[in-house]
C-alpha positions as CSV (number, residue, x, y, z in Angstrom):
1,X,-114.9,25.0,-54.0
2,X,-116.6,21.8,-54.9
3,X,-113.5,20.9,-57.3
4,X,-111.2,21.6,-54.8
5,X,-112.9,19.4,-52.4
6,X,-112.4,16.7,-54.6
7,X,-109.3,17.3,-55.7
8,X,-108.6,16.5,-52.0
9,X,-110.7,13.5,-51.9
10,X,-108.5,12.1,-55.1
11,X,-105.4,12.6,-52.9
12,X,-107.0,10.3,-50.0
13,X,-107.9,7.8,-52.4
14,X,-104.5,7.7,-53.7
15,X,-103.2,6.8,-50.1
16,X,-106.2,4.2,-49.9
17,X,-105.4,2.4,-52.9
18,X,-101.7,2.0,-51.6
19,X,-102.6,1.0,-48.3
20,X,-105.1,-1.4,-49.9
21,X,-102.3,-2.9,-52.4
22,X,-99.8,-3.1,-49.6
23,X,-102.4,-4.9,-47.4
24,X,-103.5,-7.6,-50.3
25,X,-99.4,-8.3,-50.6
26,X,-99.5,-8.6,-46.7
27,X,-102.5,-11.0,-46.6
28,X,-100.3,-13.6,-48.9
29,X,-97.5,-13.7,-46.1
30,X,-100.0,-15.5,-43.8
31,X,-102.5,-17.8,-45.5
32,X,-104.8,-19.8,-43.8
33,X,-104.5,-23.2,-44.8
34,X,-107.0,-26.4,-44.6
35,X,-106.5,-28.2,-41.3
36,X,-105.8,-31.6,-43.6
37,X,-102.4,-29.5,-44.7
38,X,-100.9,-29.1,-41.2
39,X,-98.9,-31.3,-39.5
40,X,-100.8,-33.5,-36.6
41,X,-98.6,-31.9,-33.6
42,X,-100.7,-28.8,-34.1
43,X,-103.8,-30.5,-32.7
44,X,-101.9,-31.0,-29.1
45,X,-103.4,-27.7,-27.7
46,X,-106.8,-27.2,-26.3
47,X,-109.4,-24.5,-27.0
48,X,-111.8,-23.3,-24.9
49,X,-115.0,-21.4,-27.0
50,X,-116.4,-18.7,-25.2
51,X,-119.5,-16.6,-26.7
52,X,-121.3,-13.5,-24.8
53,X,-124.7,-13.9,-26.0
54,X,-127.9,-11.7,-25.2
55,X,-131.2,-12.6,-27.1
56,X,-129.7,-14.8,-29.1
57,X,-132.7,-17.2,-29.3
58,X,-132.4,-17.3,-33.4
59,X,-129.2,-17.9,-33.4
60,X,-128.0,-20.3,-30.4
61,X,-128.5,-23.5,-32.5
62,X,-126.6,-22.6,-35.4
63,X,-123.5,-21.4,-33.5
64,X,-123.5,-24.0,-31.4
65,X,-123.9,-26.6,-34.1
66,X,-120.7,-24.7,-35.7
67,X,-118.6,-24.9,-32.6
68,X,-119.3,-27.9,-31.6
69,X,-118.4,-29.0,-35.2
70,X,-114.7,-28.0,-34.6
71,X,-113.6,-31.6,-33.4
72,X,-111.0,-32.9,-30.6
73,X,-109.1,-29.4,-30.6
74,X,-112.2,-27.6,-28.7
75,X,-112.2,-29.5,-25.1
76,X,-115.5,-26.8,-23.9
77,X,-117.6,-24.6,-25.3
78,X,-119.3,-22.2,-23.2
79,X,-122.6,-19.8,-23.5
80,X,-122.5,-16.6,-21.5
81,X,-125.5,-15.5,-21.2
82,X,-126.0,-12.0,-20.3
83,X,-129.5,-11.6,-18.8
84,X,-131.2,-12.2,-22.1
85,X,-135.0,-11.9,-22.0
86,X,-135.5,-14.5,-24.4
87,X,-135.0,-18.5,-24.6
88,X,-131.2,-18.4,-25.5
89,X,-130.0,-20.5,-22.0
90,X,-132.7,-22.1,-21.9
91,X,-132.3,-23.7,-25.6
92,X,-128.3,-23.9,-24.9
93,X,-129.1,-25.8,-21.8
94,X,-130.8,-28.3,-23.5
95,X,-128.5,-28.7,-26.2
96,X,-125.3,-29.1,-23.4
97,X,-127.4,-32.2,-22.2
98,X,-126.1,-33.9,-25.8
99,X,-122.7,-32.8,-25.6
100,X,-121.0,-32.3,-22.0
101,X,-118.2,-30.3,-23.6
102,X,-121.2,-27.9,-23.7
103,X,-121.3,-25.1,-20.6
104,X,-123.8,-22.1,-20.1
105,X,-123.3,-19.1,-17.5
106,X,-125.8,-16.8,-16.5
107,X,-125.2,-13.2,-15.2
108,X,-126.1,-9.4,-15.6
109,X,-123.1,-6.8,-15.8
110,X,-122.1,-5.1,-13.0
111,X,-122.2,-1.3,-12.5
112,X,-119.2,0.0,-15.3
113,X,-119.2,-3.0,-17.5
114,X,-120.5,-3.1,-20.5
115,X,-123.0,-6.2,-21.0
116,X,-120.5,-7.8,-23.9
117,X,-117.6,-7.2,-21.5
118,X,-118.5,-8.8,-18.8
119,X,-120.3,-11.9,-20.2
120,X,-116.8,-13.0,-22.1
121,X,-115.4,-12.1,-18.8
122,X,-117.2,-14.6,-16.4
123,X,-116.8,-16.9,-19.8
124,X,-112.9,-16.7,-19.2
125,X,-112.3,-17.0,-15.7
126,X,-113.8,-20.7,-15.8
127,X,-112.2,-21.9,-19.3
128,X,-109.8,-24.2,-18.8
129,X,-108.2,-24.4,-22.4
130,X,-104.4,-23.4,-23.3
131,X,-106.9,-21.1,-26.2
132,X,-109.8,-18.9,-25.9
133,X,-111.7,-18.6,-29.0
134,X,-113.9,-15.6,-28.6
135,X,-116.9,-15.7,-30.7
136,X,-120.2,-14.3,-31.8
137,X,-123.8,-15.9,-32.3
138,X,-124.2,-14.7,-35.6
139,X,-120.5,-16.2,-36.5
140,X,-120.6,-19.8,-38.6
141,X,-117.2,-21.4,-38.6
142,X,-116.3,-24.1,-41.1
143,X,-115.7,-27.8,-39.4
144,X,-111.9,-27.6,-38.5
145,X,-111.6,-23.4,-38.4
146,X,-110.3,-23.6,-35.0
147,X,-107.8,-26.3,-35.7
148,X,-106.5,-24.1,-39.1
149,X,-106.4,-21.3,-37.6
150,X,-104.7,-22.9,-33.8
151,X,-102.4,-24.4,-36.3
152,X,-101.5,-21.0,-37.9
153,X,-100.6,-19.2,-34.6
154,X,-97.8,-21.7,-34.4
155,X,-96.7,-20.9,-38.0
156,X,-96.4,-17.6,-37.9
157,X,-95.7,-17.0,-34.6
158,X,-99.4,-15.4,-33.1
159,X,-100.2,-15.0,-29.5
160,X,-104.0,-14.1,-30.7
161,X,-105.4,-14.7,-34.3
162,X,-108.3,-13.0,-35.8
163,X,-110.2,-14.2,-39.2
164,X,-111.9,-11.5,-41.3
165,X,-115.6,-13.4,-42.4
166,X,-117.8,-13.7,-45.3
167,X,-120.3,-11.2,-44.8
168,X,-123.5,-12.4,-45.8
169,X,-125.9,-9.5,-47.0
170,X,-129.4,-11.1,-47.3
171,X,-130.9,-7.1,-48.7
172,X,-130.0,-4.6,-51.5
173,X,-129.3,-2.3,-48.7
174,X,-126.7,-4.7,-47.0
175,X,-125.4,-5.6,-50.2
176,X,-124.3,-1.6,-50.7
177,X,-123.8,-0.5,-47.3
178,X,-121.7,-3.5,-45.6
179,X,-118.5,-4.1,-48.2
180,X,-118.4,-0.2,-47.8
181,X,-118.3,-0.5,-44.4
182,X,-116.1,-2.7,-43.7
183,X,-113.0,-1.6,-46.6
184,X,-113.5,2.2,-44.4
185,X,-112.6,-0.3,-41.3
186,X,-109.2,-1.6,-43.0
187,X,-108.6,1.5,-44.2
188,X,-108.6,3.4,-40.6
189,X,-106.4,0.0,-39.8
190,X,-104.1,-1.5,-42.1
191,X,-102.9,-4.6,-42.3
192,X,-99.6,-3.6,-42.7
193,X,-99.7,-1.3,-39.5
194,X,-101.4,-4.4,-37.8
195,X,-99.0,-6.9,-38.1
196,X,-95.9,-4.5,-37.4
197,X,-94.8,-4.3,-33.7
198,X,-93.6,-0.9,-33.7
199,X,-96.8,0.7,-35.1
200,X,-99.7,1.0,-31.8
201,X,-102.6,0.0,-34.2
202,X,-104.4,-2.7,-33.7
203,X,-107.7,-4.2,-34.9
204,X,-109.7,-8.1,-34.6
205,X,-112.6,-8.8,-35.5
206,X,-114.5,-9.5,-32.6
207,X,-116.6,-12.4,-34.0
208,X,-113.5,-15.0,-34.1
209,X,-110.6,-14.0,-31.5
210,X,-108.0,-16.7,-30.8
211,X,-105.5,-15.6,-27.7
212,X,-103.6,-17.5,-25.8
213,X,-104.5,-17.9,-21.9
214,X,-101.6,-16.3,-20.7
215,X,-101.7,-13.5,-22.9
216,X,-105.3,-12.7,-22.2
217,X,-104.9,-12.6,-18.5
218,X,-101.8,-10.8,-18.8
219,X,-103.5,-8.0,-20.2
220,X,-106.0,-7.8,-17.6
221,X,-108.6,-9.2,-20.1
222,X,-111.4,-8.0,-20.8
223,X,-111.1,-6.4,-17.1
224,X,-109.3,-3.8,-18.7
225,X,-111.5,-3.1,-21.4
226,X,-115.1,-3.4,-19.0
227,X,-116.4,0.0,-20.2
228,X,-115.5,-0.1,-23.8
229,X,-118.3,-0.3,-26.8
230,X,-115.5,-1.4,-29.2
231,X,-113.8,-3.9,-26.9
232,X,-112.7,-6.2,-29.7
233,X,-110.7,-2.6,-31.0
234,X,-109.5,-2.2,-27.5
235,X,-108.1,-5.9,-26.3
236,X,-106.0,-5.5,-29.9
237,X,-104.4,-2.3,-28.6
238,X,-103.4,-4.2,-25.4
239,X,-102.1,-6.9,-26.4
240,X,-99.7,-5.4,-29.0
241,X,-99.1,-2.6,-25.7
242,X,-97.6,-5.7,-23.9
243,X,-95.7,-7.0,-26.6
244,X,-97.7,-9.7,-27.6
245,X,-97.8,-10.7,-31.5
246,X,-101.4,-10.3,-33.4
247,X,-102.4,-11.8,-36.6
248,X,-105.5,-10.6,-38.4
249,X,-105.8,-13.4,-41.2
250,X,-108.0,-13.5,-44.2
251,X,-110.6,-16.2,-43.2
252,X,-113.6,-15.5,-45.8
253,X,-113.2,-19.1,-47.1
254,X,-113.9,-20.6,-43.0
255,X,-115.7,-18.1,-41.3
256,X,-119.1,-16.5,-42.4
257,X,-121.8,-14.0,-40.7
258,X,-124.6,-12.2,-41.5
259,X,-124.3,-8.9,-38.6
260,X,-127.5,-7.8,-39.6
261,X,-130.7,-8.2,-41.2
262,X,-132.0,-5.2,-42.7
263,X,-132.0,-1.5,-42.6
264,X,-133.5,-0.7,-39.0
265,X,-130.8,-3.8,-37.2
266,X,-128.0,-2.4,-39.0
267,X,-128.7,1.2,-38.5
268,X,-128.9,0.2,-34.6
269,X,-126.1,-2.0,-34.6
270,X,-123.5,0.6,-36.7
271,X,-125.0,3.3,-34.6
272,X,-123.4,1.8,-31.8
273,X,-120.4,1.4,-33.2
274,X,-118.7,4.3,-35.5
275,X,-118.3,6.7,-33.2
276,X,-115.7,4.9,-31.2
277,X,-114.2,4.8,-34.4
278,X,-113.2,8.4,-34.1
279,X,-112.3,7.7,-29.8
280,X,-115.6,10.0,-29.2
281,X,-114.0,12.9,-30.9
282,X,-116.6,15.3,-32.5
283,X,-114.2,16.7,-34.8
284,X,-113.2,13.7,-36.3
285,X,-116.3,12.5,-36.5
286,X,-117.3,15.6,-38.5
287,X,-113.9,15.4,-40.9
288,X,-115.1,11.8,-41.7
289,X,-118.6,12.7,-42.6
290,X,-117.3,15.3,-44.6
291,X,-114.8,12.7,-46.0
292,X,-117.6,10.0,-47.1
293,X,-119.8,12.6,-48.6
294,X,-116.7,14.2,-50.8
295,X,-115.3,10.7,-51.5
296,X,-118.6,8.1,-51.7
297,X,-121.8,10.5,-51.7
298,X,-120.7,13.1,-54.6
299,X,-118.6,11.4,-57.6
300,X,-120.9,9.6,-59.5
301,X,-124.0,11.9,-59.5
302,X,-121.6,14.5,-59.8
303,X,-120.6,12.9,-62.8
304,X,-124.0,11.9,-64.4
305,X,-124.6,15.2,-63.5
306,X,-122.1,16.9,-65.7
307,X,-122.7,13.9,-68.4
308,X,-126.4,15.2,-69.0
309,X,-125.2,19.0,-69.4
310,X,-122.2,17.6,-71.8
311,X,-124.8,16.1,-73.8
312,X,-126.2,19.5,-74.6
313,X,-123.5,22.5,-74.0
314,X,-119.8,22.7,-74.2
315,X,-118.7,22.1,-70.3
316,X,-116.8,25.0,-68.6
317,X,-113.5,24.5,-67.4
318,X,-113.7,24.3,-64.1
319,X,-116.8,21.8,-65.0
320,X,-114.5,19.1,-66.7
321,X,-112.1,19.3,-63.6
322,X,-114.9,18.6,-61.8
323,X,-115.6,16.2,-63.7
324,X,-111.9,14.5,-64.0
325,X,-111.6,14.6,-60.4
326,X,-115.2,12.5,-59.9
327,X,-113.8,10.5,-62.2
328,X,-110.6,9.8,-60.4
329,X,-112.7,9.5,-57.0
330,X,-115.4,7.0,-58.5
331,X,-112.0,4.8,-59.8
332,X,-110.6,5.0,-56.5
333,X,-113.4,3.9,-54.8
334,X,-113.5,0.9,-57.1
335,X,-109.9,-0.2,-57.0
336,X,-109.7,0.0,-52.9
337,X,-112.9,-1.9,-52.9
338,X,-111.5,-4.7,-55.4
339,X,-108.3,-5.0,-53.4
340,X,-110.6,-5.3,-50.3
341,X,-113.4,-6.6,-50.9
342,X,-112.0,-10.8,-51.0
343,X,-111.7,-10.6,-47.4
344,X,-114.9,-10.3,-47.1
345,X,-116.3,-12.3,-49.8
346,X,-117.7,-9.3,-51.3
347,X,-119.0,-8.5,-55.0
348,X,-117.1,-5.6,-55.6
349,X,-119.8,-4.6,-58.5
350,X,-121.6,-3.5,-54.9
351,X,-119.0,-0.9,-55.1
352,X,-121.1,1.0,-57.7
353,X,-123.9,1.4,-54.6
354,X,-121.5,4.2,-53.3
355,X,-123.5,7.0,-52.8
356,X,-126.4,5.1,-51.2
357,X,-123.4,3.4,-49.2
358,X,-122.1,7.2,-48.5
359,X,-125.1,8.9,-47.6
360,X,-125.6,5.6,-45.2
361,X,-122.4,5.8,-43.4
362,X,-122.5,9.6,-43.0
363,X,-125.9,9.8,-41.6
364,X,-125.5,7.0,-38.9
365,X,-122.1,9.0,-37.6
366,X,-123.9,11.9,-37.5
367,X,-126.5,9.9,-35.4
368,X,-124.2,8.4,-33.2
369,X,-122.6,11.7,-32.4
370,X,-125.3,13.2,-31.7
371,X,-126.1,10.8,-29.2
372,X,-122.7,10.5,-27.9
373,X,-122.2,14.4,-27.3
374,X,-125.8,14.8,-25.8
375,X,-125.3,11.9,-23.4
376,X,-128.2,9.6,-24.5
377,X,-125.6,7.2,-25.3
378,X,-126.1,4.1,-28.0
379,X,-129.2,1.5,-27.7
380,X,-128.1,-2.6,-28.5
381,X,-130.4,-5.1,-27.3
382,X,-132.9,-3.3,-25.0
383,X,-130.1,-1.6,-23.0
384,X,-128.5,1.9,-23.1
385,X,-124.5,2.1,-23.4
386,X,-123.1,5.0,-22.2
């Protein structure tokens, strides 16, 4: 049973490592290039930056410093606050009395909005840019990002731009669980499928979204999308529903962000997260556990495993299948991951963390199942989301 199992898992790393292969030839079609490279005409639009932040007293300063590093381009930058308990107006209030392109909101979200939602809502409806650059505290954009990446919607045609980011992984457990994460994520949403019109998915990543006005309020904004978790996922989806062009470009050399620090913020924050990755669908959620533990979990103890008894019998038959389909598996895993993992600015020797990465990944869907399918809904920042 076990060997067909992972004969099966073989066969979905095969398709991996094709979509992954296909998606690094995609990422050369669109390169992001240095703001010094582009012609000066690509500076005549404005930019409005707009980040929902809730207790986001540690990291206020830094993003601000980073936007308001992005020159001419950016005419405001505003802080939505979204009735956060700690200092983080309070600090972005004093730092707007430096620079009056500098704007903080205050609000709570109302009854069906989620907090993110609505705080990048009330952002928008007072942004006066051509732009809206949609960003995260933790995000730290490189001085002339916006004006790169402004530059490259009129290149390659975009009416909204997203940049994949360094992800910075400050623990061991980071270090194996993150990279994994996020080549699962362009797996479930290839690049390829992105960028073609006639294919429905979509993906940005939420911490750097450039959109045009019109298009963002053509879609309804994030009106439409008040009650989704994964509203980054969700305001993709729309826009390519409505015809617009998206453009998920490989930023790792402008944009960088550490999500979270350590085992009990990232266990919180992906908890959140990953079951909207299967639309709140128990049964996927249960075929993708069972995926990661016959693809990530299994292979390589499986295979030190069968190593030991080698050392001291003659393996059975269906043993060294087992053991040539681990193989294959454990290969797999490290070819997607080395196609992937420069988009994120990853080491793709983490890739060798993949059953602690595995049994990771499987155990916080199983957690946010749970929660989803008993009701409790997810926990982020002192507030339930249901």
């Amino acid at each position: 049973m076990l060997c067909r199992v992972e004969a099966a898992a073989a066969c979905v790393w095969g398709v991996v490592g094709l979509l992954a292969a296909l998606d690094a030839r995609e990422a050369t079609r669109f390169p992001l290039k240095s703001p010094s490279a582009e012609p000066p005409a690509s500076a005549k639009a404005s930019v409005s930056i707009i980040a929902p932040m809730r207790n986001e007293a540690g990291h206020v300063r830094g993003w601000l410093a980073s936007a308001r590093a992005q020159g001419a381009t950016v005419c405001e930058i505003i802080v939505s606050d979204d009735d956060s308990e700690d200092a983080t107006a309070e600090i972005a209030n004093a730092i707007a009395l430096d620079d009056p392109r500098v704007r903080v909101l205050r609000g709570s979200p109302p009854s069906g909005w989620v907090g993110k939602t609505s705080a990048a809502d009330r952002g928008a409806r007072i942004a006066t840019g051509d732009w809206l650059l949609f960003s995260d505290a933790d995000m730290r954009m490189a001085p002339g990002t916006v004006a790169a990446v402004l530059a490259a919607c009129a290149r390659y045609g975009a009416d909204a731009c997203s940049l994949t980011a360094t992800l910075e992984c400050g623990t061991p457990i980071e270090q194996a669980v993150m990279p994994a994460m996020a080549a699962i994520i362009m797996s479930g949403h290839p690049l390829v499928l992105i960028h073609d019109p006639l294919s429905p998915v979509a993906l940005v990543w939420g911490g750097f979204v450039l959109v045009r006005r019109d298009a963002y309020f053509a879609i309804g904004g994030h009106a439409a999308v008040r009650g989704e978790i994964a509203e980054d996922r969700a305001l993709a989806q729309r826009l390519k529903a409505f015809g617009f062009r998206v453009r998920l470009i490989d930023g790792h050399c402008f944009v960088r962000v550490r999500m979270y620090r350590g085992f009990a913020d990232m266990w919180q924050g992906w908890r959140k997260n990953v079951y909207e990755g299967t639309k709140r669908n128990p049964a996927l959620a249960t075929l993708f556990i069972a995926a990661v533990i016959a693809m990530l979990v299994v292979p390589q103890p499986a295979l030190v495993m069968l190593g030991c008894a080698a050392a001291h019998r003659k393996l059975r038959g269906t043993e060294r299948k087992l053991a040539w389909w681990c193989a294959v598996n454990a290969a797999g895993n490290l070819v997607a991951r080395a196609l992937r993992d420069r988009a994120i600015g990853a080491r793709t020797l983490t890739a060798l963390a993949a059953p602690i990465a595995g049994a990771f990944i499987a155990s916080v869907m199983t957690a946010s199942a749970w929660r989803g399918v008993t009701g409790r809904g997810q926990t982020w920042k002192g507030r339930v989301i249901r």
